[in-house]
C-alpha positions in Angstrom: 0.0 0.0 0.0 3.1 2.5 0.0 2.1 4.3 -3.0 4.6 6.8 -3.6 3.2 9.8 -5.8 4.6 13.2 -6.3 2.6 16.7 -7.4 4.2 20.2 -6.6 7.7 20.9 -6.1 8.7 23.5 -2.9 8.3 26.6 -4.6 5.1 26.7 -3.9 5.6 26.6 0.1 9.0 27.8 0.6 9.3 31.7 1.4 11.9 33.4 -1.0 14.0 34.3 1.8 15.1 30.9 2.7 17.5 29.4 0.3 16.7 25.3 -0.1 18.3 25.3 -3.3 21.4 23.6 -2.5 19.7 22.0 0.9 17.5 19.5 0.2 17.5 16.4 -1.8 14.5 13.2 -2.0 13.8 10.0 0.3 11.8 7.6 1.4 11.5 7.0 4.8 10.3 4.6 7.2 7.6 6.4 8.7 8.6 5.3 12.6 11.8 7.1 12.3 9.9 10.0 12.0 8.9 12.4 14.8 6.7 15.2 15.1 7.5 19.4 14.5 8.1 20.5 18.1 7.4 24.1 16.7 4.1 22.5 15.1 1.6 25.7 15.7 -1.2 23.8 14.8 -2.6 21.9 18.1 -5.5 20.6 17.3 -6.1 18.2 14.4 -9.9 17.3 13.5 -10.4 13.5 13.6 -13.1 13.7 10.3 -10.6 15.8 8.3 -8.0 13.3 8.9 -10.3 10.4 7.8 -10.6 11.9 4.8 -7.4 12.7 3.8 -6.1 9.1 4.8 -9.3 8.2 2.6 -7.5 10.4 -0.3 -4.0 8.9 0.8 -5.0 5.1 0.1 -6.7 6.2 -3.1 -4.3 8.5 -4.6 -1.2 8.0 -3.0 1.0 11.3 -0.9 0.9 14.0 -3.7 3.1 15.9 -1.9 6.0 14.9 -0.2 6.8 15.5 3.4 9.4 17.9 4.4 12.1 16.6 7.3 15.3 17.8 8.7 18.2 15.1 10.0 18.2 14.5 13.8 20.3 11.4 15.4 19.7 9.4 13.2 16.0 9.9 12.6 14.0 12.5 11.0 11.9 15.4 12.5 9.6 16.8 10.6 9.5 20.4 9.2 5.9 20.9 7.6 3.4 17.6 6.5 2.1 16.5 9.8 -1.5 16.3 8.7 -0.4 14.1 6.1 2.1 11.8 8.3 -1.0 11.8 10.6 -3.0 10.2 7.8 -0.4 7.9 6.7 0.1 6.7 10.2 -3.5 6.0 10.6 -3.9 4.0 7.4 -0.6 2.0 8.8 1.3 3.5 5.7 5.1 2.1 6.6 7.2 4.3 4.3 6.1 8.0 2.9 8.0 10.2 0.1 9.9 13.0 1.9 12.4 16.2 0.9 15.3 16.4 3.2 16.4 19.7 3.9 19.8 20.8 5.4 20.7 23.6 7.6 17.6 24.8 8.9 17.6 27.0 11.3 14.9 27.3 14.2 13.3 30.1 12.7 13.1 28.5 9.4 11.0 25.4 10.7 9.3 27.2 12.9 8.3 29.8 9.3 7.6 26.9 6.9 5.3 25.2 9.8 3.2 28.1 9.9 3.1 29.5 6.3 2.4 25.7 5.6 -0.7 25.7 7.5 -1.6 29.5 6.7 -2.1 28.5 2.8 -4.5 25.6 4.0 -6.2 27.5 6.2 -5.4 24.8 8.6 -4.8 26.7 11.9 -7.7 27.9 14.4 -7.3 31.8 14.8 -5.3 31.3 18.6 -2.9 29.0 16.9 -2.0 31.6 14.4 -1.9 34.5 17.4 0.6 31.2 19.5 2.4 31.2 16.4 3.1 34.8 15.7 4.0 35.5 19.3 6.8 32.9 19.1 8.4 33.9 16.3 8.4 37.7 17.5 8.9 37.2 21.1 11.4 33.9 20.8 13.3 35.1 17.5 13.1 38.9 17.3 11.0 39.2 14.9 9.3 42.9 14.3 5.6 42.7 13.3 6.8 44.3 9.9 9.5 41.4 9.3 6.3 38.9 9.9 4.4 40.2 7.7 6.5 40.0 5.2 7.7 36.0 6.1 4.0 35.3 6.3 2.8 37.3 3.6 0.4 39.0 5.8 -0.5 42.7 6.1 1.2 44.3 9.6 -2.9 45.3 10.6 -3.8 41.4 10.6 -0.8 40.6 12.3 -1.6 43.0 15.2 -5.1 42.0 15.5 -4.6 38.3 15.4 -2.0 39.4 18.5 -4.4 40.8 20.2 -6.5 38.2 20.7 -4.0 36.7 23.2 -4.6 39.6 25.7 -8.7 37.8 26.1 -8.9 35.3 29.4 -7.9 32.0 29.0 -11.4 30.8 29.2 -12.3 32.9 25.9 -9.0 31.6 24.5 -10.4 28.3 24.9 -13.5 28.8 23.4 -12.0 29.8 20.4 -9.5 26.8 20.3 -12.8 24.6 20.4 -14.4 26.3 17.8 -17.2 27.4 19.6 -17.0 31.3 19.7 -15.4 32.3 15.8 -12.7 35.0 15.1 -15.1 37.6 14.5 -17.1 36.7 17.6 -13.0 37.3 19.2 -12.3 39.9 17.9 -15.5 41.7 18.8 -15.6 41.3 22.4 -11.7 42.9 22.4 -13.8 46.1 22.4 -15.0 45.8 25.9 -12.2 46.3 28.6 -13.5 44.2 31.7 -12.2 40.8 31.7 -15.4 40.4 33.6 -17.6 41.7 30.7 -15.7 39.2 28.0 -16.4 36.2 29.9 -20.1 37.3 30.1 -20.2 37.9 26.7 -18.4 35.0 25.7 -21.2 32.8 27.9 -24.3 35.2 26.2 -22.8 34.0 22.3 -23.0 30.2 22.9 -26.0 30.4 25.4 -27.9 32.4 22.9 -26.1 31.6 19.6 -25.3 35.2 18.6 -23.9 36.0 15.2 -21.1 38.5 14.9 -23.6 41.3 13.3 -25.9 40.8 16.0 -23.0 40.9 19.3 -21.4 44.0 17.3 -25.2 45.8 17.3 -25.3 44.6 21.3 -21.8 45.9 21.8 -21.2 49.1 19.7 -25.1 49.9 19.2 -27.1 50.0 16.1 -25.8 53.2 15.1 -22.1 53.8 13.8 -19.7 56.0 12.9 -18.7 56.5 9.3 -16.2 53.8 7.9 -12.6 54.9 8.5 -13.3 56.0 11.9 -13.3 53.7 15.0 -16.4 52.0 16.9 -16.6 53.5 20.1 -19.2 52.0 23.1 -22.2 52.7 23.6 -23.2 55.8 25.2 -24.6 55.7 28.9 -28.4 56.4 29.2 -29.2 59.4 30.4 -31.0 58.3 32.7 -27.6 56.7 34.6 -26.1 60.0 34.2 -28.6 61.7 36.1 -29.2 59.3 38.8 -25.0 59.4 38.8 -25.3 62.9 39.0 -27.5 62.8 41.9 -25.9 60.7 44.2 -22.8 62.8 43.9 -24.6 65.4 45.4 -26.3 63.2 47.7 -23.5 61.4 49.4 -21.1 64.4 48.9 -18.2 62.4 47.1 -17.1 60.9 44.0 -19.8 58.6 42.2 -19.1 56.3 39.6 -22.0 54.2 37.6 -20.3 51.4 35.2 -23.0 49.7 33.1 -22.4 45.9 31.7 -24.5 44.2 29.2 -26.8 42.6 32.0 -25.9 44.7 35.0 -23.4 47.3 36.4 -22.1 48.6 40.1 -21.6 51.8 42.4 -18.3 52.6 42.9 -18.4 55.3 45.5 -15.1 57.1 47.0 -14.4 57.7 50.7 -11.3 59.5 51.7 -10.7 58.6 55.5 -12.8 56.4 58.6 -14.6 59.4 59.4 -15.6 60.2 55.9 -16.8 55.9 55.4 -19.0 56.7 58.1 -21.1 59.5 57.0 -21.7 58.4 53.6 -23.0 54.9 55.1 -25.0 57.0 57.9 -26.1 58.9 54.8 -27.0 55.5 52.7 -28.3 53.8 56.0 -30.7 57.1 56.6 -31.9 57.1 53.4 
């Protein structure tokens, strides 16, 4: 069952900026002296889409050859681990493979990525894991990414972003169950508290992205070209904030949330604590 079939060369994956020319040459290998990418950015690997390209694998061969670098020995693979997935789980024993030389870190780490950026393989956090690495690991300014990735600097630094949202948002995303738009929507509100609410109020309620953005920034916008800003607070907060300023005699904030909001109210010493709450407790 080792069929051995060959389609496009490495042009087609391979950035300009790293040189293969004189690096690389063809093999077959036994596929258990192969391990995985360690700088793999893609974490999760659907079941079903594996099944099908094993499927594809037993019918049509490996149309594209693996990529692996030399270690002790063995081999470690550079990009192709959905396909030495599939081969694995068909019990394929020996799969086509170009050998590149002299790779450095970076250079995996690149042709994993841009690998799964033209297949659209990688769930949005993956890419924002992957882009932080290279930057934060390897140097990397966002305008030298976007050029290795072939990515404008503005999608860089909005896929970024998405990191600064709580883990539990983060995981939501890696599960597919809030999308990228649905991500990067809730960035808008600042309260870690808020995102987690919101993130709960999309599944529970199964908002689209039109519909959070209308809850979010309110049904009306500014022109294009200028940024989304909150909603406004009711006037009707504003007064009542208004009034217990000159009420209680001190500070008053009113901070509104999609489903509810607090007081915050300042006190400046003991004896000023007591007579706001002999104030509150009186009234």
């Amino acid at each position: 069952m080792n069929k051995v079939k060959l389609g496009r060369g490495l042009n087609a994956l391979i950035p300009n900026d790293i040189d293969v020319s004189e690096k690389k040459k063809f093999i077959v290998v036994d596929t258990e002296k192969i391990t995985p990418n360690p700088d793999q950015p893609r974490r999760e690997f659907d079941e079903s889409s594996l099944k099908n390209l094993a499927d594809s694998i037993t019918q049509n061969g490996i149309l594209q050859p693996l990529l692996l670098k030399a270690v002790n020995g063995n081999f470690q693979l550079v990009a192709g681990e959905r396909r030495f997935r599939a081969a694995q789980m068909i019990g394929l024993e020996r799969v086509p493979a170009i050998l590149v030389e002299g790779l450095s870190r970076l250079e995996q780490m690149q042709l994993a990525l841009i690998e799964n950026l033209q297949r659209e393989d990688l769930n949005v956090m993956e890419l924002a894991e992957g882009y932080s690495r290279m930057i934060n690991e390897y140097g990397l300014t966002q305008d030298e990414l976007s050029q290795k990735v072939s990515k404008n600097r503005s999608t860089i630094t909005n896929t970024l972003r998405l990191l600064n949202l709580p883990a539990e948002v983060k995981d939501l995303i890696r599960e597919g169950k809030i999308s990228s738009g649905h991500a990067r929507t809730i960035l808008a509100l600042s309260s870690e508290k808020e995102q987690l609410e919101v993130a709960g109020k999309i599944i529970d309620e199964n908002l689209s992205v039109r519909v959070l953005e209308d809850l979010i920034y309110g049904k009306k916008r500014r022109k294009r070209g200028k940024s989304l800003k909150l909603k406004k607070m009711p006037t009707e907060l504003i007064d009542a904030e208004t009034n217990l300023k000159q009420y209680l005699g001190t500070k008053v904030n009113l901070k509104r949330g999609l489903k509810k909001g607090k007081i915050e109210i300042e006190f400046y010493s003991d004896s000023d604590l007591t007579r706001i709450l002999d104030l509150i407790l009186e009234g």
